[in-house]
C-alpha positions as CSV (number, residue, x, y, z in Angstrom):
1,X,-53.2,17.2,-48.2
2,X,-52.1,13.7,-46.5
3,X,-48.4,14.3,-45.6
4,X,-46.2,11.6,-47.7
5,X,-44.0,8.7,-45.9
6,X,-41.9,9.5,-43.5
7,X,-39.4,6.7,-42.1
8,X,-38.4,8.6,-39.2
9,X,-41.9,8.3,-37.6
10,X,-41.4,4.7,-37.2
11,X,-37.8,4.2,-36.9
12,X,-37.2,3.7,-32.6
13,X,-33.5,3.8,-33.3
14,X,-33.5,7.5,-34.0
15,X,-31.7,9.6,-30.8
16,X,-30.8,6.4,-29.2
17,X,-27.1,4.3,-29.2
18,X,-27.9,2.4,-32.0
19,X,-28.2,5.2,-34.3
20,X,-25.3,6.5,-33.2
21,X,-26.6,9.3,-31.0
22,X,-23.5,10.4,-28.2
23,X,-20.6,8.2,-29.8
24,X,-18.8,11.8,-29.7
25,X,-19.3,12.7,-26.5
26,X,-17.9,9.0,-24.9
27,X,-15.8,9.3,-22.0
28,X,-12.8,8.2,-23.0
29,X,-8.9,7.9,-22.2
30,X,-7.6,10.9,-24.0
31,X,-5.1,9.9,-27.0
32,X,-2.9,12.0,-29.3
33,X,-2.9,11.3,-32.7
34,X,0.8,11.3,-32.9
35,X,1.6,9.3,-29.9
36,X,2.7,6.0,-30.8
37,X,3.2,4.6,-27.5
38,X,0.3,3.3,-24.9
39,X,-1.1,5.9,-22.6
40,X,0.3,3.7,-19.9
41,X,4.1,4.0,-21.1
42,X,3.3,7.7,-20.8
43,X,5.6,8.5,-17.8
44,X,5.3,12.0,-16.0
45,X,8.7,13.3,-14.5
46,X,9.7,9.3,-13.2
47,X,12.2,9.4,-10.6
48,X,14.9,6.8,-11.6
49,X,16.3,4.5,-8.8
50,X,18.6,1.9,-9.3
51,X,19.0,-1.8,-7.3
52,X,20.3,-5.2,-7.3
53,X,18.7,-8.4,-7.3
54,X,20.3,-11.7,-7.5
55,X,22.8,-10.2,-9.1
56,X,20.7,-8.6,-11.7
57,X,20.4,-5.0,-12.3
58,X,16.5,-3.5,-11.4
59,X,15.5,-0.4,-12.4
60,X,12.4,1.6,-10.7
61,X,10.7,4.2,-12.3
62,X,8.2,6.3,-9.9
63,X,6.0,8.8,-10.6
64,X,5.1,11.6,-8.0
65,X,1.8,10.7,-7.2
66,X,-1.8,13.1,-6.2
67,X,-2.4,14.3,-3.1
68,X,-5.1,11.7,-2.7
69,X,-3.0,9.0,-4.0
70,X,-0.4,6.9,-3.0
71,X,2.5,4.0,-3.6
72,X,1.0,1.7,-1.1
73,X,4.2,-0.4,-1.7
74,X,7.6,0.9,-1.0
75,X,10.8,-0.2,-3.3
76,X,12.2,-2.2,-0.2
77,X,9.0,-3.8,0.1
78,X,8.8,-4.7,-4.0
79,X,13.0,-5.4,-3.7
80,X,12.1,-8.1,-0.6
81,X,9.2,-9.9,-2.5
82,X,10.8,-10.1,-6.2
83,X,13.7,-11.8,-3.4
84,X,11.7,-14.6,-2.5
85,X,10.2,-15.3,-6.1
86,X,12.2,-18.0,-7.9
87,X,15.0,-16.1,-10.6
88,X,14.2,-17.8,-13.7
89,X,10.2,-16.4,-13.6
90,X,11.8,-13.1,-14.0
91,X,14.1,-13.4,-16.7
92,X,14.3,-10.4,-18.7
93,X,12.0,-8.2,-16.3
94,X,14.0,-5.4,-15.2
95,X,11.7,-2.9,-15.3
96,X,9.3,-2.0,-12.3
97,X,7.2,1.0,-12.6
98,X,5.4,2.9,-9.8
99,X,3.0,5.0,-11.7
100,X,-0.3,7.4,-11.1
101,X,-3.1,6.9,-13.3
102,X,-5.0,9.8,-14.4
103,X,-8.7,10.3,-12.9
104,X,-9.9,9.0,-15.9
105,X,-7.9,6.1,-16.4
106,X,-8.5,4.9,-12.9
107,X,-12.4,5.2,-14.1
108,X,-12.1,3.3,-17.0
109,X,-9.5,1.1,-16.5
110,X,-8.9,1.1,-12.9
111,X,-6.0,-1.8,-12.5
112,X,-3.6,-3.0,-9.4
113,X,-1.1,-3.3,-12.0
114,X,-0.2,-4.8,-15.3
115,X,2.7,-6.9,-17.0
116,X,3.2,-5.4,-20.4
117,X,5.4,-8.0,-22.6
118,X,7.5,-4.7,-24.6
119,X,7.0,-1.4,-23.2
120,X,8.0,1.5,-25.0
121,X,10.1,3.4,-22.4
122,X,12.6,5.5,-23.7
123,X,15.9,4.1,-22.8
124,X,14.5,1.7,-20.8
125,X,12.3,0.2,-23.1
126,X,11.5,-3.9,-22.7
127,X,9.7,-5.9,-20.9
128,X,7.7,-4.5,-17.8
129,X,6.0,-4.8,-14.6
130,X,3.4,-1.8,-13.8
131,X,2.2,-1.0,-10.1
132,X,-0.3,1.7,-10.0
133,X,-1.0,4.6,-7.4
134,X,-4.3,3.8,-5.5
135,X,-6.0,6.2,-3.3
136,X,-6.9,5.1,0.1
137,X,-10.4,5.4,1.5
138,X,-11.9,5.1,-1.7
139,X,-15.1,3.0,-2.4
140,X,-15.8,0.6,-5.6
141,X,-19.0,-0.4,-6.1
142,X,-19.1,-3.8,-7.8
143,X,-22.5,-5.7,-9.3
144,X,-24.1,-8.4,-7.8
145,X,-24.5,-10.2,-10.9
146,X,-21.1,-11.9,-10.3
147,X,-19.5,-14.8,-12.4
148,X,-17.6,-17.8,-10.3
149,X,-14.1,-15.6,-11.2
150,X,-15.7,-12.0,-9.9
151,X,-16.5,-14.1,-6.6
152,X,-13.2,-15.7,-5.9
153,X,-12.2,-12.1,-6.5
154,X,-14.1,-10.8,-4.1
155,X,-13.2,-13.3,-1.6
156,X,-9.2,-12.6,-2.3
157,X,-10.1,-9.0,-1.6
158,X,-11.9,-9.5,1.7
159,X,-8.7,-12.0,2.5
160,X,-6.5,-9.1,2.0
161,X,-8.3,-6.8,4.4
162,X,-10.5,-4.7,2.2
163,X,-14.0,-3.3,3.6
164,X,-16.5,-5.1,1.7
165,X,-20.2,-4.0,2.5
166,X,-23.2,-5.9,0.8
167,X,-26.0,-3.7,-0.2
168,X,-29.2,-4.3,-1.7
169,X,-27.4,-3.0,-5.2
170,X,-23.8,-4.0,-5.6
171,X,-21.0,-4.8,-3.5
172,X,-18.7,-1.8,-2.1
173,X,-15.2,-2.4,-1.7
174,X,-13.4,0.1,0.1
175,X,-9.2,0.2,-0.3
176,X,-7.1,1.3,2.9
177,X,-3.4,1.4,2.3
178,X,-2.5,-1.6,4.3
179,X,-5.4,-3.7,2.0
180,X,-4.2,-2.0,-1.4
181,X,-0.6,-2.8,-0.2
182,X,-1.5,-6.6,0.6
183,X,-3.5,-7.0,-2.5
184,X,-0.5,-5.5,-4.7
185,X,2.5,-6.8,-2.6
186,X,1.5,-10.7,-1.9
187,X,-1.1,-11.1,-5.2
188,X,-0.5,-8.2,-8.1
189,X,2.9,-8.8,-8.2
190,X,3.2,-12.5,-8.2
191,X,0.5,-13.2,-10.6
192,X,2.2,-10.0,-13.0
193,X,5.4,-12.5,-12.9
194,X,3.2,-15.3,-14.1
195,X,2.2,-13.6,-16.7
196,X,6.3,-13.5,-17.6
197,X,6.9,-17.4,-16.1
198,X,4.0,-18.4,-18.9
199,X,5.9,-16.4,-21.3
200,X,9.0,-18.1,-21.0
201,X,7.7,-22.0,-21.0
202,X,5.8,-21.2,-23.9
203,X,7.8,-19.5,-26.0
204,X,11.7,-19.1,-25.1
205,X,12.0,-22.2,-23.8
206,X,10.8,-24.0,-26.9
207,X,12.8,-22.3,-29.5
208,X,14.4,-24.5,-31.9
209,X,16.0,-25.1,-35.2
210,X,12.0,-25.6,-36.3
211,X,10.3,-23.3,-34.1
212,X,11.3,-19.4,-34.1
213,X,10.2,-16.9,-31.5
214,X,7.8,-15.1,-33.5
215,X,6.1,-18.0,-34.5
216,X,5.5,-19.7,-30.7
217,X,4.6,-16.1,-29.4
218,X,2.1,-16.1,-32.3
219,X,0.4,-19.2,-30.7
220,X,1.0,-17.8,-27.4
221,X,-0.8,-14.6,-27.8
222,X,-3.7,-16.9,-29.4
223,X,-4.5,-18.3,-26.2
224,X,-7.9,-17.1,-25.0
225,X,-7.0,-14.5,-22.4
226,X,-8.6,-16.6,-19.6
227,X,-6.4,-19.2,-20.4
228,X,-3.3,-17.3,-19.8
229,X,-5.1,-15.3,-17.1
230,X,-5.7,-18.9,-15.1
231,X,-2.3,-19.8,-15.3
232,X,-0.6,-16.6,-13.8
233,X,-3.5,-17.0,-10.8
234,X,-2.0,-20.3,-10.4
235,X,1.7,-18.9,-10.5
236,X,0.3,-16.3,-7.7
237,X,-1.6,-18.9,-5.5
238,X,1.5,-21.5,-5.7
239,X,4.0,-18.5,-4.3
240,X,1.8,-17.0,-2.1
241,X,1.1,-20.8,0.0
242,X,4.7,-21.8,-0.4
243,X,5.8,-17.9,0.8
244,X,3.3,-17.7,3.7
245,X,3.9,-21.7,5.2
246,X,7.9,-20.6,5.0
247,X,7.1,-17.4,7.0
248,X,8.3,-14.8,4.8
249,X,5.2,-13.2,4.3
250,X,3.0,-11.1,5.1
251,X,6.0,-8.7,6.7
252,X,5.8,-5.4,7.7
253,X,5.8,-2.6,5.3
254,X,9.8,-1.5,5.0
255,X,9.9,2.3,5.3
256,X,13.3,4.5,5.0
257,X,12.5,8.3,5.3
258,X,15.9,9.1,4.8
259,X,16.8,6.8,2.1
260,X,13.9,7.9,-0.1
261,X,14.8,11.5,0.0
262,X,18.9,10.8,-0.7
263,X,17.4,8.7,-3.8
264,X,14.6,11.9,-4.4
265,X,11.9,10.2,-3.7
266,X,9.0,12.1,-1.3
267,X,8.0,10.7,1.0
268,X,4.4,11.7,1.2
269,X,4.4,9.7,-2.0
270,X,4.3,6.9,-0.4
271,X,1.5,7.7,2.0
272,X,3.9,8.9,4.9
């Protein structure tokens, strides 16, 4: 007897994405349910340490890090850069965190560091800058296929010191602590404060009798993402020419053994 129609003999979709096949098995960043905050505001055993910066009051949260991993900046080397960046770009950012991403989180979303507008931190919740733990000696591969942005990212990286090796595939890019450090020090960090400086012209400087806060940060957080993404690289580029032709940087990484372990801070987490 001639078997009746069956749909599934001529759908391709079934066993494949589109259907649905392995959405449960994603690799993901783990989440609990009843966490309200971002992974990233997730802090492991932070070692608090206080300083003073024009007069303003800084606080540094750092996480031990991995064996594998490292702070490739110091505090004193973060303390001696936020120096030479102009005061009023950092209004309101008192928060500097030194954190270690999980394994996973450095696979899928693998970042020198972020700005994060209001971070829920405890007591020390507010606006914050984010510096992550990088591990030296390890390789990123990186497509060929790049856009104009992925190659004048490549070429920052290569200016910073970082082995880049073209292969018939992708790009590698291979981190050293010196080239993580210069990356993060004299480019993260800057263009993290642009994101704040962009804050600040749009939005706090322009309140008014007519014009609230909430409704200038809605039109500021409606800006395409490239849009505010061009204008912190801008920020970045601006400090790092008028920084490097005044000769404060690139300086030598600032290292006190003795002052980190007074403050409890290992040394070995910073790669020494």
């Amino acid at each position: 007897m001639k078997p009746g129609y069956d749909a599934r003999r001529r759908n391709r979709n079934i066993g494949t994405e589109k259907s649905g096949h392995g959405q449960d098995n994603r690799l993901t960043i783990p989440w609990r349910w009843e966490e309200s905050r971002i992974y990233y505001e997730v802090l492991t055993d932070p070692v608090v340490i206080k300083r003073k910066i024009g007069g303003r009051d800084i606080t540094f949260l750092v996480e031990p890090t991995r064996k594998d991993c490292c702070h490739c900046c110091t505090i004193d080397d973060l303390v001696k850069m936020l120096t030479s960046i102009p005061a009023e770009a950092q209004t309101h950012v008192d928060r500097y965190i030194l954190r270690q991403p999980t394994r996973k989180q450095s696979i899928l979303s693998p970042v020198w560091g972020r700005f994060v507008y209001w971070a829920d931190l405890g007591k020390y919740e507010g606006p914050a800058l984010i510096i992550e733990a990088q591990e030296p000696g390890m390789m990123t591969p990186r497509s060929r296929s790049l856009s104009l942005a992925d190659q004048e990212e490549l070429a920052r990286l290569r200016e910073d010191g970082h082995e880049v090796i073209e292969t018939k595939r992708a790009f590698e890019v291979t981190q050293s602590r010196d080239s993580s450090r210069a990356t993060q020090l004299y480019r993260t960090l800057p263009h993290e404060i642009g994101h704040n400086a962009h804050y600040i012209e749009d939005v706090e400087n322009r309140i008014s009798a007519t014009r609230s806060r909430d409704e200038l940060a809605r039109v500021y957080f409606a800006k395409p993402s490239a849009e505010r993404e061009a204008y912190a690289h801008r920020f970045a580029d601006n400090q790092r020419q008028r920084l490097t032709k005044s000769g404060v940087i690139p300086f030598d990484r600032t290292v006190n053994v003795a002052r980190m372990k007074s403050e409890g801070l290992d040394p070995s987490w910073f790669g020494e």
